[in-house]
FINUPA-757944 format. One record per residue: residue in three letters; y, x, z of N, C-alpha, C, O in turn. Coordinates in steps of 0.05 Angstrom, whole numbers, always signed. Layout:
% FINUPA-757944
PT ALA Y X Z Y X Z Y X Z Y X Z $
...
END
This chain:
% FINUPA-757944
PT UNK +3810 +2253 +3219 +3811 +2261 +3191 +3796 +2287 +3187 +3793 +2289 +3163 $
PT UNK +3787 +2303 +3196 +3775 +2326 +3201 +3747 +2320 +3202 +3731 +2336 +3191 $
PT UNK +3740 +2304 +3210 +3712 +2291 +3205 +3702 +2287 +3174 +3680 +2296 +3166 $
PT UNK +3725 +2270 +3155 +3722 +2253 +3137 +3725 +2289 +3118 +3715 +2292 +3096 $
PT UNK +3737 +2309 +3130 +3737 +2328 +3113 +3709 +2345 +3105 +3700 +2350 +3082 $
PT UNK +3700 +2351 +3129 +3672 +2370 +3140 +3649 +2342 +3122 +3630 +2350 +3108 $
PT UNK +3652 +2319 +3125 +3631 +2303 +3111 +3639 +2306 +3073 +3622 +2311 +3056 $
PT UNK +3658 +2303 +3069 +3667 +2304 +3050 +3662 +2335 +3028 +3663 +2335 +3003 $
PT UNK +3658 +2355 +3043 +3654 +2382 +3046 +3626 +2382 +3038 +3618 +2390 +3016 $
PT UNK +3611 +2372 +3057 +3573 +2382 +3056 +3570 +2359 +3029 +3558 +2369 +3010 $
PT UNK +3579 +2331 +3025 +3571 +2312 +3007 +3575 +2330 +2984 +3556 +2336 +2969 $
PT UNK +3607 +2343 +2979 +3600 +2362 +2952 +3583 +2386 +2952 +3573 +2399 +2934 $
PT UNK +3582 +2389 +2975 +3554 +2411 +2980 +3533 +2410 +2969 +3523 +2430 +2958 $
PT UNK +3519 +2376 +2969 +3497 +2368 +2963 +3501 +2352 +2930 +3484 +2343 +2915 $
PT UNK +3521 +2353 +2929 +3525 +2343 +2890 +3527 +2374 +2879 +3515 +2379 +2858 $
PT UNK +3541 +2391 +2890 +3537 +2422 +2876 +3514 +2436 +2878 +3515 +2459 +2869 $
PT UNK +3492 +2428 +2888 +3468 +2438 +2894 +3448 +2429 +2872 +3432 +2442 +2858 $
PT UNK +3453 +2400 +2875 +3448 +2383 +2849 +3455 +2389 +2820 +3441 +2380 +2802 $
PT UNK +3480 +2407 +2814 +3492 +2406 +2788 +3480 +2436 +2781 +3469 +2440 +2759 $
PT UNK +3484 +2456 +2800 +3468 +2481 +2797 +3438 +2472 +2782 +3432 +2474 +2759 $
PT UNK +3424 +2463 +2803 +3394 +2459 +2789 +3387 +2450 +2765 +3366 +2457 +2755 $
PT UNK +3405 +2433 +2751 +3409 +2426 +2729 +3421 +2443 +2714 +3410 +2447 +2692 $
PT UNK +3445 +2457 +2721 +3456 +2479 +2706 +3430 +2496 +2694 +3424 +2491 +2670 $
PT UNK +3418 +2510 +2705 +3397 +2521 +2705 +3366 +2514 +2692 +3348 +2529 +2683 $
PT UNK +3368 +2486 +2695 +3344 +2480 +2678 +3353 +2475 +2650 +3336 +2480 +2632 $
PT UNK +3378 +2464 +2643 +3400 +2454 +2619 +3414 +2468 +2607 +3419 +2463 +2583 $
PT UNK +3424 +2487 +2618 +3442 +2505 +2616 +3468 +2483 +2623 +3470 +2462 +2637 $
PT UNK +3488 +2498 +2606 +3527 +2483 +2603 +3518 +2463 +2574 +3532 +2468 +2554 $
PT UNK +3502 +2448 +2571 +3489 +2426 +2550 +3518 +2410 +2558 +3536 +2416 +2542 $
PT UNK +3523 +2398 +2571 +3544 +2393 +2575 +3569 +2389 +2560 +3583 +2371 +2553 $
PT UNK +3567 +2419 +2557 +3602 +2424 +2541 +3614 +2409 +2516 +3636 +2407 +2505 $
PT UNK +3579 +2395 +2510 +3587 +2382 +2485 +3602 +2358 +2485 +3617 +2358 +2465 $
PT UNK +3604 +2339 +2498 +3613 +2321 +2516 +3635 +2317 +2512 +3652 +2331 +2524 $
PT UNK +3643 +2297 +2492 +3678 +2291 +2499 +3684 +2272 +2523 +3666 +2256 +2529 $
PT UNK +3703 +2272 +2533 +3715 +2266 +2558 +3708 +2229 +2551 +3701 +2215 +2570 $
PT UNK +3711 +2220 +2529 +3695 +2193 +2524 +3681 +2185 +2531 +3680 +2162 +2540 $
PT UNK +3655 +2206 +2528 +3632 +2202 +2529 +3616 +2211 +2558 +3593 +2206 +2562 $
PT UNK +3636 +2228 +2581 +3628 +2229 +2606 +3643 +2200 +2614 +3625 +2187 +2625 $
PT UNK +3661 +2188 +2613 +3666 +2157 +2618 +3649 +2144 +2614 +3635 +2140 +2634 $
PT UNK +3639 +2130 +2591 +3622 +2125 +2591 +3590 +2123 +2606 +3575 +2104 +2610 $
PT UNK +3588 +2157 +2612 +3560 +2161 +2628 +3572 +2152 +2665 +3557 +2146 +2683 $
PT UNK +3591 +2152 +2666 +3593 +2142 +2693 +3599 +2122 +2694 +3605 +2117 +2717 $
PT UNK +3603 +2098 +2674 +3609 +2072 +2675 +3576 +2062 +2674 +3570 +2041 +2687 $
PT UNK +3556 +2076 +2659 +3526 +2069 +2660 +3518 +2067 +2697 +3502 +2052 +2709 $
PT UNK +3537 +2088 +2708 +3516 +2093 +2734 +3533 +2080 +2759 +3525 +2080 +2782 $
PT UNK +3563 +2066 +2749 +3566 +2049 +2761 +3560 +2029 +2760 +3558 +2016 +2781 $
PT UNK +3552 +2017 +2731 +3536 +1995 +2724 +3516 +1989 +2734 +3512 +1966 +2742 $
PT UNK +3494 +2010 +2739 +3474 +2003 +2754 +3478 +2008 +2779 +3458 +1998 +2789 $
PT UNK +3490 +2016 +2795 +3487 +2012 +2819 +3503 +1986 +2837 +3501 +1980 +2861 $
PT UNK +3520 +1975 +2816 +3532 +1949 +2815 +3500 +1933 +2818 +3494 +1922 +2839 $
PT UNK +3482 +1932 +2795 +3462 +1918 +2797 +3449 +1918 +2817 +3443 +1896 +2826 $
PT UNK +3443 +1939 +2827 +3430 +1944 +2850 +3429 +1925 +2878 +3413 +1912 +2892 $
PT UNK +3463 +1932 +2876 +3481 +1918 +2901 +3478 +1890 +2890 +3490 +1876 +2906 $
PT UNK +3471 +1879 +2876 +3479 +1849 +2870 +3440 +1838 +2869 +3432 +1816 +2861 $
PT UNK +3426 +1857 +2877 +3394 +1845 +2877 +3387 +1851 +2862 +3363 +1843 +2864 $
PT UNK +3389 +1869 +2831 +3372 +1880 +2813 +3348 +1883 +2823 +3343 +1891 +2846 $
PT UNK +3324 +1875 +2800 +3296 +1899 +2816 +3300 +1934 +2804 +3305 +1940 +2781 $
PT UNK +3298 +1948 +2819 +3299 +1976 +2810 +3276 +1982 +2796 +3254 +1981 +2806 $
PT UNK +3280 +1986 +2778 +3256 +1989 +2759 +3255 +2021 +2749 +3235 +2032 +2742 $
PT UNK +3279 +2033 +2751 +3275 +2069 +2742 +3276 +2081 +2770 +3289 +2102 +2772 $
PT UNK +3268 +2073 +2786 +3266 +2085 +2816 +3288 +2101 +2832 +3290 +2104 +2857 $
PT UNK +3297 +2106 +2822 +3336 +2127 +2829 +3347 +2098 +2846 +3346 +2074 +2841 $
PT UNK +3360 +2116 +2871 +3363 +2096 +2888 +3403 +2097 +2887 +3415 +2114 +2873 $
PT UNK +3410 +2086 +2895 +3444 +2082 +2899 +3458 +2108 +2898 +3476 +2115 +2882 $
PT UNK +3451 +2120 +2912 +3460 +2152 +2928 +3450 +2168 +2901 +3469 +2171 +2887 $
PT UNK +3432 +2175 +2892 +3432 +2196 +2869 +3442 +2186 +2847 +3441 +2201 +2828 $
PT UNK +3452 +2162 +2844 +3478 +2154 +2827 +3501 +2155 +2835 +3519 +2148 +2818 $
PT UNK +3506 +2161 +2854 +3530 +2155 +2862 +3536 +2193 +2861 +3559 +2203 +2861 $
PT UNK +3518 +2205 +2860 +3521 +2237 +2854 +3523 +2243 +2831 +3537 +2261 +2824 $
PT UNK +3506 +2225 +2811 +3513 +2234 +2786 +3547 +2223 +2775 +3555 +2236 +2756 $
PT UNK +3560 +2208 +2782 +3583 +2197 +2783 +3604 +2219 +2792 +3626 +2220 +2782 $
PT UNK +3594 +2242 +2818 +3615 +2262 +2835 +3606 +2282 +2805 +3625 +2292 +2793 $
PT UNK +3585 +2286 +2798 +3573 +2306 +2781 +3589 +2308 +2752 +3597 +2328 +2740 $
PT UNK +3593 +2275 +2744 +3593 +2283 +2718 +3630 +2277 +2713 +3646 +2279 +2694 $
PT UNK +3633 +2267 +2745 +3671 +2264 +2748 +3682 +2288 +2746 +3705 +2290 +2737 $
PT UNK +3662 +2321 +2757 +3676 +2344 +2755 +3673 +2355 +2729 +3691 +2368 +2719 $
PT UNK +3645 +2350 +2714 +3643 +2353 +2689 +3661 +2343 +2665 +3660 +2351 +2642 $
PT UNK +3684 +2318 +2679 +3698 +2304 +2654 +3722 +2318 +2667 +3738 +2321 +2648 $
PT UNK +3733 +2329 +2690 +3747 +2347 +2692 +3751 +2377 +2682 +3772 +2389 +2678 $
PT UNK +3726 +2384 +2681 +3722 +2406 +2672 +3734 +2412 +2646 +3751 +2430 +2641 $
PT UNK +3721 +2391 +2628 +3729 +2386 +2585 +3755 +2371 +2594 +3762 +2359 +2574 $
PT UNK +3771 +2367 +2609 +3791 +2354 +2599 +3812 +2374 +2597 +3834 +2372 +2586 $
PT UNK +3797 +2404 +2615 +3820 +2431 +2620 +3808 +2449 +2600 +3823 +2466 +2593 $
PT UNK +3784 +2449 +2589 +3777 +2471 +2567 +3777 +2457 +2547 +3783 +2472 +2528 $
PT UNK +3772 +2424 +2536 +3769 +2414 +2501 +3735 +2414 +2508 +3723 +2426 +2526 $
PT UNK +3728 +2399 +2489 +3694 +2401 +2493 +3683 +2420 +2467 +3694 +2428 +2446 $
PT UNK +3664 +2422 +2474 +3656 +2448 +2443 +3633 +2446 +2436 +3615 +2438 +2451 $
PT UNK +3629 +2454 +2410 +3600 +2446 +2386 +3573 +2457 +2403 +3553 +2443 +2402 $
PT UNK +3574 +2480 +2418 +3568 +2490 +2434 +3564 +2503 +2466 +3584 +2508 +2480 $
PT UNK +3537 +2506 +2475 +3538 +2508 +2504 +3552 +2543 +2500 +3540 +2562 +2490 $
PT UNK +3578 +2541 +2510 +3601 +2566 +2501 +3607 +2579 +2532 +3621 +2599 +2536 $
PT UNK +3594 +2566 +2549 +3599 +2593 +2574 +3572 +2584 +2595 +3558 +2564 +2599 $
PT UNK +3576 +2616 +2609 +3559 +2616 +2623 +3555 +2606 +2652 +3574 +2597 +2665 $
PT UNK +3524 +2609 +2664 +3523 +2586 +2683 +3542 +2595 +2706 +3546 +2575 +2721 $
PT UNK +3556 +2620 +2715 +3565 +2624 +2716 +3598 +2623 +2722 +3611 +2626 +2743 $
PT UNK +3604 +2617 +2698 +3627 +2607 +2697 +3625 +2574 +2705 +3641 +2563 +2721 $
PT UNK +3604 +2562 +2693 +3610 +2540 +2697 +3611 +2529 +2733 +3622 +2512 +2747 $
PT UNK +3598 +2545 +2736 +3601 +2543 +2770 +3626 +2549 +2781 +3635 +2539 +2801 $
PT UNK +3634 +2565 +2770 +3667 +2573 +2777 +3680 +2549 +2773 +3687 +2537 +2793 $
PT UNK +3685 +2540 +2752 +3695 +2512 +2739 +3690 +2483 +2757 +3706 +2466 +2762 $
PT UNK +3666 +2485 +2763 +3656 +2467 +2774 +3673 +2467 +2810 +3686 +2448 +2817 $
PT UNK +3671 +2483 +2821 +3682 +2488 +2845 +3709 +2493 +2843 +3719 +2496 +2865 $
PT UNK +3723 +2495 +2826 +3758 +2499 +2826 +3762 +2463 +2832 +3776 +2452 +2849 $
PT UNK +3742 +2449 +2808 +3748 +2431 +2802 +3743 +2397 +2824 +3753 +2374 +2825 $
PT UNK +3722 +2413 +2839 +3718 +2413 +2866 +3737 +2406 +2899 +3739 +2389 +2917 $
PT UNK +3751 +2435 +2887 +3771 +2435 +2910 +3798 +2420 +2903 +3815 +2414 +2921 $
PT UNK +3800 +2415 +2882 +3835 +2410 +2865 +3830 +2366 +2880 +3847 +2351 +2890 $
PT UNK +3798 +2361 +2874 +3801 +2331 +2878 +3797 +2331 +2916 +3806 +2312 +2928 $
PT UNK +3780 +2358 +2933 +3781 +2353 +2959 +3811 +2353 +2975 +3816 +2348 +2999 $
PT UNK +3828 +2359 +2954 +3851 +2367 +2965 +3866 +2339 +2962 +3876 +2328 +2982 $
PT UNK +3867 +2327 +2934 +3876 +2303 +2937 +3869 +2279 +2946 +3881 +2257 +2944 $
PT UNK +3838 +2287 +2959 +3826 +2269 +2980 +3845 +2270 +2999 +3864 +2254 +3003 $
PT UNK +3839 +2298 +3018 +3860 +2303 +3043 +3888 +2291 +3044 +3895 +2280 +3064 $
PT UNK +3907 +2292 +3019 +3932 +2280 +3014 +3932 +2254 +3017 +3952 +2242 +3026 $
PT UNK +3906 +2238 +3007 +3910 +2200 +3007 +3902 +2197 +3023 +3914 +2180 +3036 $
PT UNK +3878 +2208 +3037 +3867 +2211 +3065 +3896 +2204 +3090 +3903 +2182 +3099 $
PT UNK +3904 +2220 +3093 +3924 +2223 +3107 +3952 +2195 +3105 +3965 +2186 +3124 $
PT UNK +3954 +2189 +3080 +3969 +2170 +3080 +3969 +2145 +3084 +3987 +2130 +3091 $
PT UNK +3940 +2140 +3078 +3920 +2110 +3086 +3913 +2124 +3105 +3909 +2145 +3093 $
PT UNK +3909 +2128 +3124 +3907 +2136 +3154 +3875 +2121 +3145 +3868 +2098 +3149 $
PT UNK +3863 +2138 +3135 +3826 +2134 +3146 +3823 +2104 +3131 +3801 +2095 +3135 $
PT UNK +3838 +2088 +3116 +3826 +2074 +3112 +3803 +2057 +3090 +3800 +2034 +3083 $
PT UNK +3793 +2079 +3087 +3769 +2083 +3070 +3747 +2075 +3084 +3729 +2062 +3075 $
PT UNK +3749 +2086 +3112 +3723 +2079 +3134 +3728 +2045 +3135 +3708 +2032 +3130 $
PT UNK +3744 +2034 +3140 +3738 +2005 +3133 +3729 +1985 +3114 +3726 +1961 +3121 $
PT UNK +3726 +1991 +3096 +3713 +1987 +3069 +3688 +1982 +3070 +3675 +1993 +3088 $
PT UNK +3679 +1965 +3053 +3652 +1964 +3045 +3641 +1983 +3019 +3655 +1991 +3000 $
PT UNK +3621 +1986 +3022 +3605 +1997 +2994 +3602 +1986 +2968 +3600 +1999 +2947 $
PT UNK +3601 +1966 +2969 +3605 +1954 +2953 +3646 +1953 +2931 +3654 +1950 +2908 $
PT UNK +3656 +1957 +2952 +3685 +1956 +2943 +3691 +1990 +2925 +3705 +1995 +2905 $
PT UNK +3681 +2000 +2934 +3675 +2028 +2919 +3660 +2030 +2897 +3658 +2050 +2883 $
PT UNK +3644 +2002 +2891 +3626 +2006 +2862 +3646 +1994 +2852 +3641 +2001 +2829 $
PT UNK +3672 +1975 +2850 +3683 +1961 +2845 +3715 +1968 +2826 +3728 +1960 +2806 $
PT UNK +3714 +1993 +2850 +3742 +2012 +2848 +3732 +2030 +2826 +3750 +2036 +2810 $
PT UNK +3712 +2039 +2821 +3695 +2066 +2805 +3703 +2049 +2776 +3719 +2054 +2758 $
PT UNK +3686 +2029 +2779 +3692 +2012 +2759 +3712 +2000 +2751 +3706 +1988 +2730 $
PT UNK +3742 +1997 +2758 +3767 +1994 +2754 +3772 +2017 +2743 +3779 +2016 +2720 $
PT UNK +3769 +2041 +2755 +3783 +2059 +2742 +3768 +2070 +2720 +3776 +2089 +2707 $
PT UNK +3739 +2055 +2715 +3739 +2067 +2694 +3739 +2059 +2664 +3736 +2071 +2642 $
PT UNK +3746 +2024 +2674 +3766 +2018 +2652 +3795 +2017 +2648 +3806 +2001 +2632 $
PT UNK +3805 +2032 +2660 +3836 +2044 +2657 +3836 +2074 +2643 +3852 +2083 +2627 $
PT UNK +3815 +2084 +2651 +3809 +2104 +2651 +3797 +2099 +2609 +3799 +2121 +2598 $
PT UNK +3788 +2080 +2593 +3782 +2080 +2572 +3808 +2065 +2564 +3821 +2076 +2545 $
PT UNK +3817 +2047 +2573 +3850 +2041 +2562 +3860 +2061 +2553 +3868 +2063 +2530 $
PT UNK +3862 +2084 +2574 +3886 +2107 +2572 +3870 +2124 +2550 +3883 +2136 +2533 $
PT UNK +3839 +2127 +2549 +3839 +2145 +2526 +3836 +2134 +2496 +3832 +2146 +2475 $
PT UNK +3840 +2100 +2504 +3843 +2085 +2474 +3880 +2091 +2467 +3886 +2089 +2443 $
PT UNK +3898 +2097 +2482 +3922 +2104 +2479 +3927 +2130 +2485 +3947 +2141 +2495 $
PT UNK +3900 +2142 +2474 +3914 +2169 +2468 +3929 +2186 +2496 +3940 +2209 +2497 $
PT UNK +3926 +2167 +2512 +3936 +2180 +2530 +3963 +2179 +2534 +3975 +2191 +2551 $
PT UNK +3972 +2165 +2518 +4006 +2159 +2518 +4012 +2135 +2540 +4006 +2113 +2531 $
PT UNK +4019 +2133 +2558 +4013 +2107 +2585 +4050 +2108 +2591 +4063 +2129 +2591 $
PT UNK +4057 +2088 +2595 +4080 +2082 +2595 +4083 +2093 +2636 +4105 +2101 +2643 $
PT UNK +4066 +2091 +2653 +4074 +2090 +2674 +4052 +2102 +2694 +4058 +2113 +2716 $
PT UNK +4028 +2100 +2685 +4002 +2109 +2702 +4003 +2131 +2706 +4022 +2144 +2696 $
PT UNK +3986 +2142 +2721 +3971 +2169 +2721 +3944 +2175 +2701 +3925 +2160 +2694 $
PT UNK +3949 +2198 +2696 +3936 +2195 +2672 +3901 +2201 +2683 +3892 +2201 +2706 $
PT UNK +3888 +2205 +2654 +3855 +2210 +2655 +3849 +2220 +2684 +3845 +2204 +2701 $
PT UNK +3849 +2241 +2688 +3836 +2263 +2706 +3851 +2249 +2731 +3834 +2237 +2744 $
PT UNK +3875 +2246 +2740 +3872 +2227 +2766 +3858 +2201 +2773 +3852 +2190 +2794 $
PT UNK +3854 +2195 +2746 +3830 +2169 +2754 +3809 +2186 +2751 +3803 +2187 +2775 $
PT UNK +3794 +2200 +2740 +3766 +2211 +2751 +3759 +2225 +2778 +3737 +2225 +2789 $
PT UNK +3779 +2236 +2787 +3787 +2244 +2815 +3779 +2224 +2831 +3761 +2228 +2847 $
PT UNK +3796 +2193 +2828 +3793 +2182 +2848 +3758 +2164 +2849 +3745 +2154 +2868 $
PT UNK +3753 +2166 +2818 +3717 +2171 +2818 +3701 +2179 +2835 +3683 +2169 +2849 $
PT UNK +3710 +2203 +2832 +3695 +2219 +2850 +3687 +2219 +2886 +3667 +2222 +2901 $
PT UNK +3719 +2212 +2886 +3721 +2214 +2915 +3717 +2184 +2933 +3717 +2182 +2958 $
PT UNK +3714 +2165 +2914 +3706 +2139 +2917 +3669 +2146 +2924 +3656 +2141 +2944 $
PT UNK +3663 +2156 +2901 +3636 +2154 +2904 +3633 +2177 +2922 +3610 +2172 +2927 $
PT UNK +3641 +2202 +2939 +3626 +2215 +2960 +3637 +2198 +2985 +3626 +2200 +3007 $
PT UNK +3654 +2186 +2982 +3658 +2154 +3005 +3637 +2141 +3013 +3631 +2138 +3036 $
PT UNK +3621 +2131 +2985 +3599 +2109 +2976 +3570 +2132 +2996 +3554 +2122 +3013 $
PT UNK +3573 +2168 +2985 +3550 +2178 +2994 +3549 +2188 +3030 +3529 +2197 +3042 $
PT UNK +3577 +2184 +3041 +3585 +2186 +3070 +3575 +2168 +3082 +3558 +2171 +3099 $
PT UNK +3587 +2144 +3073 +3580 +2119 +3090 +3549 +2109 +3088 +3537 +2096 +3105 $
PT UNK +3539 +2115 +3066 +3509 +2117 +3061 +3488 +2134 +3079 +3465 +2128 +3085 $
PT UNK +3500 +2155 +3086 +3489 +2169 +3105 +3474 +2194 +3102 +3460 +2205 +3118 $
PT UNK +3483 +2203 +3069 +3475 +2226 +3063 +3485 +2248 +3078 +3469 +2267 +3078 $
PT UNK +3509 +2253 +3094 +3503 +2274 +3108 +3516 +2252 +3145 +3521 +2228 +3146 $
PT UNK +3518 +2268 +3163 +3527 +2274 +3189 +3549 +2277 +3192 +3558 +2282 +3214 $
END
């Protein structure tokens, strides 16, 4: 399990490296973003990488793995507005949003470590494909719950399904082979 942590570690390494550069060329453009509408953008990029896996021709050149980052990217970004509200305006700095970004970071590596531990590793048995599958389950539970307002008789709400988004897809960027 210590393995699945240190990989799990550099994969957000390499999606926060990613979100910086953008921070920076974009600013917090972002903030505008209701938590709807980051669902949505990660149901597009599970969508296509569903295609992918099923023989699509790739025609916008972005391969599995830099979708599957924009998915860790924009899972901390719908974490982010679901703890501040989203706003008319890019309202903080890059800065902060980096702060934000890395709290938000550690709150889902942590509840990796916790399910980690209870499924004893068994994520490594999985296919890749079962992870475009799961992204995609939750992220129509994940529009159920915000067509009800969020009122769920029994679930876990929004933000633990984007969590497990996330951590599905740096699964998808482990076993892919983005890092060692």
């Amino acid at each position: 399990m210590a393995e699945t942590n240190i990989q799990f570690e550099k994969v957000l390494a390499v999606c926060r490296e990613l979100f910086e550069k953008k921070l920076y060329d974009y600013g917090a453009s972002w903030r505008i973003m209701r938590p709807c509408s980051l669902t949505d953008q990660i149901y597009i990029k599970a969508k296509r990488i569903r295609n992918l896996e099923t023989g699509a021709e790739n025609m916008v050149g972005e391969d599995i793995n830099s979708e599957l980052i924009g998915i860790v990217n924009y899972g901390i970004i719908a974490l982010v507005q679901l703890q501040l509200g989203y706003s008319d305006e890019c309202d903080i700095s890059a800065e902060e949003a980096m702060r934000l970004y890395d709290a938000k970071a550690v709150e889902t590596l942590e509840l990796m470590k916790r399910k980690n531990h209870d499924y004893n590793e068994a994520w490594r048995g999985m296919r890749t494909t079962s992870y475009t599958d799961l992204i995609l389950t939750k992220i129509w539970r994940t529009k159920q719950i915000e067509e009800l307002e969020g009122a769920t008789k029994v679930s876990e709400g929004v933000d633990a399904n984007y969590m497990d988004m996330i951590n599905y897809a740096v699964f998808g960027l482990i076993k892919n082979g983005v890092v060692e």
